[in-house]
MISE-311894 format. One line per 5 residues: number of its first residue (from 1); their letters; for each residue x, y, z of N, C-alpha, C. Coordinates in nm, 2 decimals, always signed. Layout:
BEGIN
NUM	A	X/Y/Z/X/Y/Z/X/Y/Z  ...
END
This chain:
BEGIN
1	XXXXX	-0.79/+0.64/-0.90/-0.66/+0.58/-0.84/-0.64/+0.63/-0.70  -0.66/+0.74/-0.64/-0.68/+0.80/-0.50/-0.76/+0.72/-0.46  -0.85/+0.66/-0.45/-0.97/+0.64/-0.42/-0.90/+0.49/-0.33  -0.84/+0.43/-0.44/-0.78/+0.30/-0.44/-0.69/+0.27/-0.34  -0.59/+0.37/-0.40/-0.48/+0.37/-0.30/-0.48/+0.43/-0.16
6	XXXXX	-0.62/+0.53/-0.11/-0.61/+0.55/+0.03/-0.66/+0.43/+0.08  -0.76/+0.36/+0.04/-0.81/+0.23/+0.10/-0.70/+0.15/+0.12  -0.66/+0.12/-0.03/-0.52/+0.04/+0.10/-0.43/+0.08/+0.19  -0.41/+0.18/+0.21/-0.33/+0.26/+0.30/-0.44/+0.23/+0.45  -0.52/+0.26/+0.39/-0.63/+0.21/+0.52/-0.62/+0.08/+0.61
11	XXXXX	-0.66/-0.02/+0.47/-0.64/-0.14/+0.50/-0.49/-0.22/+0.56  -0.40/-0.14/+0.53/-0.28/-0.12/+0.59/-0.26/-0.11/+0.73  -0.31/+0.01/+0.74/-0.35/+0.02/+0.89/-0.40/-0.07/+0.99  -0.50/-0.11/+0.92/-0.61/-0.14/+1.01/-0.54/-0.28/+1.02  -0.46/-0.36/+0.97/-0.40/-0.43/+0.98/-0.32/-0.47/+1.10
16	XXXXX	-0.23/-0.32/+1.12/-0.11/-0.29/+1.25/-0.21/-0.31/+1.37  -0.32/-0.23/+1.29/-0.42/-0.24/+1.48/-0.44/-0.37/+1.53  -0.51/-0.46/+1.40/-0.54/-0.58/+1.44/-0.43/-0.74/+1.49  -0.32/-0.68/+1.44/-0.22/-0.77/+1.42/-0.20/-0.81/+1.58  -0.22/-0.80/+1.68/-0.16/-0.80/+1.82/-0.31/-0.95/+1.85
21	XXXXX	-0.38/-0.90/+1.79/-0.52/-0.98/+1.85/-0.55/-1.11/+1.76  -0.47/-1.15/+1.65/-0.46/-1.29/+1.62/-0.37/-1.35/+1.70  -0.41/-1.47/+1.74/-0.32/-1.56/+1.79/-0.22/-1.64/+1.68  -0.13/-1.66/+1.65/-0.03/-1.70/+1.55/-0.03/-1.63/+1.46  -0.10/-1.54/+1.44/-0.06/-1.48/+1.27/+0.00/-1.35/+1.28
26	XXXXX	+0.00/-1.26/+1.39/+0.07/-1.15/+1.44/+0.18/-1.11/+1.32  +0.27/-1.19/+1.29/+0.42/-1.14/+1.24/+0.31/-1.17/+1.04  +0.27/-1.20/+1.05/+0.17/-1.24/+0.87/+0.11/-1.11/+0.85  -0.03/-1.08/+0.92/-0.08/-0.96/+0.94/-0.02/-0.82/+0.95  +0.12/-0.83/+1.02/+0.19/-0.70/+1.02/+0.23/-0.69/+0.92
31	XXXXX	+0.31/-0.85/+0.87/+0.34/-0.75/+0.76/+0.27/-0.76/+0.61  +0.18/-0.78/+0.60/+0.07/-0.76/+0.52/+0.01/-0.60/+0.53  +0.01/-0.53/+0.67/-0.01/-0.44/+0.68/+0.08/-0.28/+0.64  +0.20/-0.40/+0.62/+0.33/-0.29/+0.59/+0.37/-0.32/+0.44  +0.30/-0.42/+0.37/+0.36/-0.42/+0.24/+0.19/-0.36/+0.16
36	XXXXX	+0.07/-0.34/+0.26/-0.03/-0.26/+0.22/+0.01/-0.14/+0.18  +0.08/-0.05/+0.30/+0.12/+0.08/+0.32/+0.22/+0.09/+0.17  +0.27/-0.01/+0.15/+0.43/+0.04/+0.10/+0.34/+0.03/-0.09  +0.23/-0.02/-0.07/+0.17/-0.02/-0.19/+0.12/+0.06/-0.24  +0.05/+0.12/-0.12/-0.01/+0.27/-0.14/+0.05/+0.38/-0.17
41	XXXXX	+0.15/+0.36/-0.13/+0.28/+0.43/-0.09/+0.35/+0.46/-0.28  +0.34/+0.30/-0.29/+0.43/+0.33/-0.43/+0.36/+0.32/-0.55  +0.26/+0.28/-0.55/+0.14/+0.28/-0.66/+0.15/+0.44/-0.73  +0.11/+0.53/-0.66/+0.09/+0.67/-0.73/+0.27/+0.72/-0.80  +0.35/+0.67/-0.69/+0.52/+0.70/-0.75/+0.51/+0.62/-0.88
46	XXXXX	+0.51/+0.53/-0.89/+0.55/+0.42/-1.03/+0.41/+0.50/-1.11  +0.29/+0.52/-1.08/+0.23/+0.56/-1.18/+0.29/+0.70/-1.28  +0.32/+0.78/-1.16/+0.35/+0.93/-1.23/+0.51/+0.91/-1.27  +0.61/+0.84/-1.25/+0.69/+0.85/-1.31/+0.68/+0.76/-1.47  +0.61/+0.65/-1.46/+0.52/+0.59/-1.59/+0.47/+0.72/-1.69
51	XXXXX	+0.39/+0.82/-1.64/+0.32/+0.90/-1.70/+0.45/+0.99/-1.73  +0.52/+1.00/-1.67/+0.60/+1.16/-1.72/+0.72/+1.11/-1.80  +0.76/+0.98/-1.83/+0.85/+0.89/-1.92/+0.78/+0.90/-2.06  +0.65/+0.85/-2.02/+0.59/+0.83/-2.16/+0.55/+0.99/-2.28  +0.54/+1.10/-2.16/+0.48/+1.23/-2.22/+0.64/+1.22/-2.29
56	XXX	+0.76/+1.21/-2.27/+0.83/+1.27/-2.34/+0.86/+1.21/-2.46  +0.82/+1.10/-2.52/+0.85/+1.05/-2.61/+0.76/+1.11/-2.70  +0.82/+1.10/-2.84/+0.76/+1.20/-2.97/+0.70/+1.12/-3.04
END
């Protein structure tokens, strides 16, 4: 799951860089780049709070 989620974080990135050097798609790209980040971002939150909901059930 690390593995996963820094790549998109990556690919997130690499996004912001590139986003200035398409012609028309600037404002797509960015924010493709920012809902990369926000994935990466929230993928491991939603997982461990998933995991620590379900340990408590009997």
């Amino acid at each position: 799951m690390f593995i996963v989620c820094f790549l998109l974080f990556v690919a997130g990135f690499a996004c912001f860089g590139y986003a200035p050097f398409v012609d028309g798609w600037q404002s797509v790209i960015f924010v493709l780049g920012v809902l990369l980040c926000a994935a990466a971002i929230g993928i491991p939150m939603h997982k461990s709070r998933h995991d620590h909901k379900s340990s408590e059930l009997p």
